[in-house]
C-alpha angles and dihedrals in degrees: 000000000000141000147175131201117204110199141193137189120230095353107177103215090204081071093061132090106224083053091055110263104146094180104055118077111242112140091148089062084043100049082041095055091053091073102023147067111270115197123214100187106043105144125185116237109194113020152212120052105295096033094050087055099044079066094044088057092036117033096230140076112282095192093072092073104016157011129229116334135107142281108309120218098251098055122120101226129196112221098032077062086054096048086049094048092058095258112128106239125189151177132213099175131152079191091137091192094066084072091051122092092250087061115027106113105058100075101042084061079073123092097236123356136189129191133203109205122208101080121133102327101337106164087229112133114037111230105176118205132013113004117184107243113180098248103234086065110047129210086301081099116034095100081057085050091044091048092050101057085061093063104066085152134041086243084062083060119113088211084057098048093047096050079041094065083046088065098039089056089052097051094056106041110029084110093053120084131225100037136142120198119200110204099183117166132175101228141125080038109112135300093072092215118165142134124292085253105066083039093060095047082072113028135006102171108057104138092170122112129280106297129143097127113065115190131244093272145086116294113274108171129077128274097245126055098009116040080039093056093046099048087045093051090049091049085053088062103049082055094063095043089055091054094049085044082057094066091049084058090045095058085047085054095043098048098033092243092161095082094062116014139091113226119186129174114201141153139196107240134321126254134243105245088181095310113146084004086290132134111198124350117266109081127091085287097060103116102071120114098260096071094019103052117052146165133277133185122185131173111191109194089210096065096015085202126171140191145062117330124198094185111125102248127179141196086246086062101061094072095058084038090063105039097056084046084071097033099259127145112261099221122227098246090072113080095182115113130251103246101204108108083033083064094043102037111007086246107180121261112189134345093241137319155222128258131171160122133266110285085341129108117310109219122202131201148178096187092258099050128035129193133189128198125191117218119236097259088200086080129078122262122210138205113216109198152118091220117061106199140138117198103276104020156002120306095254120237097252084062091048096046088081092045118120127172126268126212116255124276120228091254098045093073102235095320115138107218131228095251096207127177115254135198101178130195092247100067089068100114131289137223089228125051105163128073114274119217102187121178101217091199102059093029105034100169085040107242101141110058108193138192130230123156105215092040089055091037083061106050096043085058084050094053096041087055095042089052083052096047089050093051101244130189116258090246093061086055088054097042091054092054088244098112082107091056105056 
């Protein structure tokens, strides 16, 4: 048995051709819906990056206990169950956050791993002195500026190194047997970087200043040139992440690889281009569609279905997937489902399902309604974990003086956890303070909130019971308002 898994990082469904988009240049996840399962109703549950992939490697949420940080010793992960059930697991990522402290623990769970550096502000090549920065956006950039200098070609990409050593693993082990291949690349993420020749096939006149890379705020600029520019630059991307998807399907192609290998397409989260006045996902505003529903491909070479799927399908759900794929227990500490008879037959999975951010709103859907609930801010909020990590660094001694030590939980197999005060970023305030009910039939791009009393009274019930089943802490009970309901 063999797989592969292609993923992307904030990749807007709304930009791709089998959802509809009639503007964006994907023939390759065109050419790929045409033989595959293509779900209508995938939804993120931790966001944003680390934590996403903190549910790709467990099988369960990841924003119920903690924020951003790495593996913890006690996580089930996929592909280090693979590797130690003799199947050949490995990663090609220029995921730059996967070689920072908040992250450093997920690729080294692979059999073997290899990165490409130059992505977003890797500090990556060393340029000394005066570096020109365009002013409007500060030295918060200038390791970006000084990356870029180093990628004259597409080949000097890291997107097409990474999608390179793809192609070089498939070259030299089609013919073997019990193998995963991880094909992660950063892209579409900002900043929205690619060759004169995906930017021309959507604009050829911008005359505006220098802007791919628009910050973690409300738009600010106006609609025209600047939010244009931006949604056409990261068209431009997607672009060049279709084409590299296609040689994937060319190898496929070339080896016959569609008789006995898993392929599926995934991402993270999508990304804000000006919807709801926003730029990025993760601000007070992040659990919008744009950036919560998003697309999934998969081919399974068993059923070898294709066509549209409407089973409500998550992130948490692609580890157990995989490891029944090869025949390996699914422990019980995912709670993620197995998607097999969802590819073949559309078989319903759940009746609808939790996403989220750490100590920020928890949304709930069933694919035709959705409701978010914003947390009370007034109680404490806690981060349970044995690594103590931000993204970029160490948790500093002034934030573990207040620390104490939790009981276990039932999935960290008898470890007590560092129970530390946070005051996340995501508890700055929020445009929106009241609970949102959106139908997502009849307001797809969610304009028009309503209010209805039994519909609200029900979805708080499913989140209180999704927050049960996950084994959160008390607190997260209180600071949802659901204390009453358990």
């Amino acid at each position: 048995m063999k797989a592969i898994m292609v993923t992307y990082d904030s990749l807007n469904r709304r930009f791709l051709s089998p959802y509809g988009c009639d503007w964006v240049q994907t023939p390759n996840f065109e050419r790929l819906a045409e033989k595959c399962a293509v779900f209508d109703t995938c939804y993120v549950g931790s966001m944003p990056c680390m934590p996403a992939r903190r549910e790709l490697h467990t099988g369960r949420y990841n924003f119920l206990h903690r924020s951003w940080g790495p593996m913890e010793p006690y996580d089930d992960s996929m592909p280090q169950l693979l590797k130690e059930n003799g199947i050949h697991s490995h990663l090609t990522s220029d995921h730059g956050h996967y070689w920072e402290d908040g992250g450093c623990t997920y690729h080294t769970r692979y059999s073997t791993w290899e990165c490409h550096r130059g992505q977003e502000g890797d500090p990556w090549k060393p340029v000394a002195g005066e570096v020109e920065v365009p002013e409007h956006l500060g030295q918060l950039w200038r390791q970006d500026v000084v990356n870029r200098s180093y990628m004259k070609t597409e080949a000097d990409q890291p997107q097409s190194k990474t999608f390179g050593a793809g192609l070089e693993f498939l070259d030299v082990n089609h013919d073997a047997d019990n193998w995963f291949l991880h094909v992660e690349t950063f892209d579409p993420h900002e900043p929205f970087f690619s060759m004169p020749e995906y930017r021309e096939l959507y604009e050829q006149d911008y005359d505006g200043p220098f802007f791919d890379w628009p910050g973690y705020h409300p738009v600010k600029e106006e609609e025209k040139p600047y939010v244009e520019h931006v949604r056409n630059m990261y068209a431009a991307l997607v672009t060049m992440c279709d084409r590299n998807l296609g040689k994937i399907l060319d190898k496929m192609d070339e080896y016959g690889l569609w008789e006995d290998t898993l392929l599926i397409v995934n991402t993270d989260h999508g990304f804000f281009l000006g919807e709801h006045g926003w730029w990025a996902k993760s601000n007070p505003m992040n659990l919008y569609e744009e950036v919560a529903h998003t697309p999934l491909l998969i081919y399974d070479p068993r059923s070898r279905a294709a066509g549209r799927r409407s089973a409500l399908v998550q992130t948490i759900d692609l580890a157990p997937t995989v490891l029944e794929y090869f025949g390996v227990p699914v422990p019980e500490s995912m709670l993620g489902k197995v998607l097999k008879d969802a590819v073949a037959s559309d078989a319903p999975v759940r009746e609808t399902c939790i996403y989220g951010v750490h100590g920020g709103p928890v949304a709930c859907t069933d694919g035709t309604y959705t409701y978010i609930l914003p947390p009370d801010k007034r109680e404490q909020l806690y981060e349970y974990t044995l690594m103590p990590t931000h993204m970029r660094a160490m948790f500093s001694p002034e934030e573990l003086r207040d620390m104490s030590l939790s009981q276990p939980f039932p999935f960290t197999k008898g470890c007590p956890l560092m129970k530390i005060p946070a005051d996340p970023f995501y508890n700055r305030p929020a445009l929106e303070e009241q609970t949102l009910l959106f139908d997502l039939k009849q307001d797809p791009w969610q304009e028009r909130p309503f209010r209805e009393e039994k519909l609200e009274a029900r979805f708080r019930r499913e989140i209180a019971r999704h927050l049960q089943e996950n084994d959160a802490p008390e607190e997260q009970l209180v600071r949802m308002g659901l204390k009453d309901l358990c």
